[in-house]
N, C-alpha and C positions, 0 to 999 in steps of 0.2 A: 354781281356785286350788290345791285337793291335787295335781295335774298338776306346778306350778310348785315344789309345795312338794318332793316328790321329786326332780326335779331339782336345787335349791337345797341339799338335803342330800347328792347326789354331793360339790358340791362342798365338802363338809366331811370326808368321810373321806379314809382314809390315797390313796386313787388320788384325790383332787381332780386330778392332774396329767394325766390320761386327760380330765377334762371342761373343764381348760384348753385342749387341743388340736385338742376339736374347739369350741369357741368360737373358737380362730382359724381353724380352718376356713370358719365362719359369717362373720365378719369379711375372710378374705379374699375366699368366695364373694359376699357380699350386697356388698365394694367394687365388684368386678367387674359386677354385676348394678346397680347403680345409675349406672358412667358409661354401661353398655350401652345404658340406658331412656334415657340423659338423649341418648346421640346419635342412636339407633334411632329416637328416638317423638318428641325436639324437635328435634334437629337435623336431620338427615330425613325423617320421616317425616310432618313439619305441611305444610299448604300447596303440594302438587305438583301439585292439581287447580287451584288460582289462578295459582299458577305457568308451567303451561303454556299458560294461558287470555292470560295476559299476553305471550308468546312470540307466539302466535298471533294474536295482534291487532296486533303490530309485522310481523311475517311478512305477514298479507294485505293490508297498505298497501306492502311492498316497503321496510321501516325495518329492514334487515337490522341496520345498526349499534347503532341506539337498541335490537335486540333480544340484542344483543353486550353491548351494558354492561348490561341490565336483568338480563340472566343472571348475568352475571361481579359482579353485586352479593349474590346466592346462594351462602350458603356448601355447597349439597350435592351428593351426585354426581350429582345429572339434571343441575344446573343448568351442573356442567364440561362433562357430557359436550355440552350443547347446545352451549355455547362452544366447543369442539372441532369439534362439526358444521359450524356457522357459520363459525367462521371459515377453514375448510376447505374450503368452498363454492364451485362454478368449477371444481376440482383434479382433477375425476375423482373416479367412486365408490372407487377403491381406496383412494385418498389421505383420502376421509373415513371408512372403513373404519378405517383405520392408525389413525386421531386418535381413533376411538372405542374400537378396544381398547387403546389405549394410558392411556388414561382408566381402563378397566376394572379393565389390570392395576394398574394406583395405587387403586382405589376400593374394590374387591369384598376386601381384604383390610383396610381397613379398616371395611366393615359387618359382616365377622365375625370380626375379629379378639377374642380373648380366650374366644369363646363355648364354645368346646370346654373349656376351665377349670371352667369352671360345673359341670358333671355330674363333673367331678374331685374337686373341694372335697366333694360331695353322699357321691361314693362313700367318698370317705377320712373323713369325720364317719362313715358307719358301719363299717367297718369298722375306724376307732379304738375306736367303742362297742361292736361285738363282744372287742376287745383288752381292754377294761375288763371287762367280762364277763368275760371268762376267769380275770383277773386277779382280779376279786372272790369266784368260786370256788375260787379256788388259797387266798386269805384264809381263805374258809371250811373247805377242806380242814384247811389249817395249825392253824385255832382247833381242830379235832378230834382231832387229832394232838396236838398239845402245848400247849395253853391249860388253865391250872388250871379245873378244874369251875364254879367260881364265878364269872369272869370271860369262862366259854366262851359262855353265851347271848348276850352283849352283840359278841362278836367274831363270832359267826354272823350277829347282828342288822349287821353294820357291814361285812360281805362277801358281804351279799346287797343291803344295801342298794346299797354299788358297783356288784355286775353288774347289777342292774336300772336303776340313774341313770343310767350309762352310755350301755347299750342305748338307752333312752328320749329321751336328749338328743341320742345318735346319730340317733336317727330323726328329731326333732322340727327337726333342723338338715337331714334329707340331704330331707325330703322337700318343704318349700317349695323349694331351691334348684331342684330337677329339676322342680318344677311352673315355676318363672320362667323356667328355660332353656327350656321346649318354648315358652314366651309370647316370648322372646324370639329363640329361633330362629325362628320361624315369622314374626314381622316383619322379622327380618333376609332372610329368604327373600324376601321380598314386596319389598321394597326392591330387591333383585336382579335380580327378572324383573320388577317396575314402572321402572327402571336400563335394561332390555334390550328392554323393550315400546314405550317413548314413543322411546325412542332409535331404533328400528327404522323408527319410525311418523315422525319428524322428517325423517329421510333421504329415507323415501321422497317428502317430501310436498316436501321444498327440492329435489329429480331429477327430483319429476312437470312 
């Protein structure tokens, strides 16, 4: 709780507007970071093992089509790119080639889209809170310089307090962000070469 309580007192001194900033930091990163989880982890990334399972079991009875609409009922990128494959089927490897990276280039920019943001927002919450720092020292500076003697402890106490709420909130906002993006990257990754693995592994299996 004194953690919190520090912070909560930035935002009362004269630089409150330094711990506005990176609060919308945190707000724009953790927007970003929640539609990422919501399409990375539930829109893609649920059910690709049932999924294929079920592809496969229309595929060994030769129900290419029922495996056409079974797919094309999946809103994710395996589930186009098998649609793709399928229905491409007959045309020559090139032709399902063409269908699959054409897929990809529509697909692989949207599982990572925005993710490069994330470690932005993290960087700029600190080095706003270094700016606050600075800035709290410059306060202190000033209280030494021309603050009547009487009034000078309380402006040292209120321009240290800034550089250190700053600093702190800076941190406190840059380092979950950078822990969610490497969680977030690393499934977005996995989506991409799980995207280029089964895809690989469909082709070969509808040409054998």
């Amino acid at each position: 709780m004194q953690l919190y309580k520090f912070v909560l007192d930035g935002f009362l001194t004269s630089g409150s507007w330094v711990m506005w900033m990176i609060m919308f930091m945190l707000w724009a990163g953790m927007g970003i970071v929640a539609e990422r989880v919501w399409y990375l982890f539930f829109t893609c990334g649920m059910g690709s093992g049932t999924f294929m399972s079920g592809v496969s079991k229309y595929l060994k009875t030769g129900e290419y089509e029922k495996a056409v609409k079974y797919a094309s009922s999946q809103k994710t990128p395996l589930a186009r790119s098998v649609v793709a494959i399928l229905q491409n089927r007959g045309r020559g490897s090139k032709a399902v080639q063409k269908a699959v990276d054409e897929v990809f280039l529509t697909e692989a920019p949207k599982i990572t889209r925005n993710l490069a943001l994330i470690p932005v927002f993290a960087n700029l919450a600190t080095l706003i809170g270094l700016m606050g720092t600075i800035y709290g020292l410059m306060l202190c500076f000033d209280a030494v310089a021309n603050v009547p003697v009487a009034q000078r402890a309380q402006a040292l106490a209120s321009g240290i307090s800034m550089a250190m709420s700053s600093t702190l909130w800076g941190l406190l906002v840059a380092i979950p962000l950078i822990t969610v993006h490497s969680v977030v990257a690393a499934k977005s990754d996995g989506i991409v070469q799980e995207l280029d693995e089964k895809s690989t592994k469909l082709i070969n299996l509808i040409e054998a």
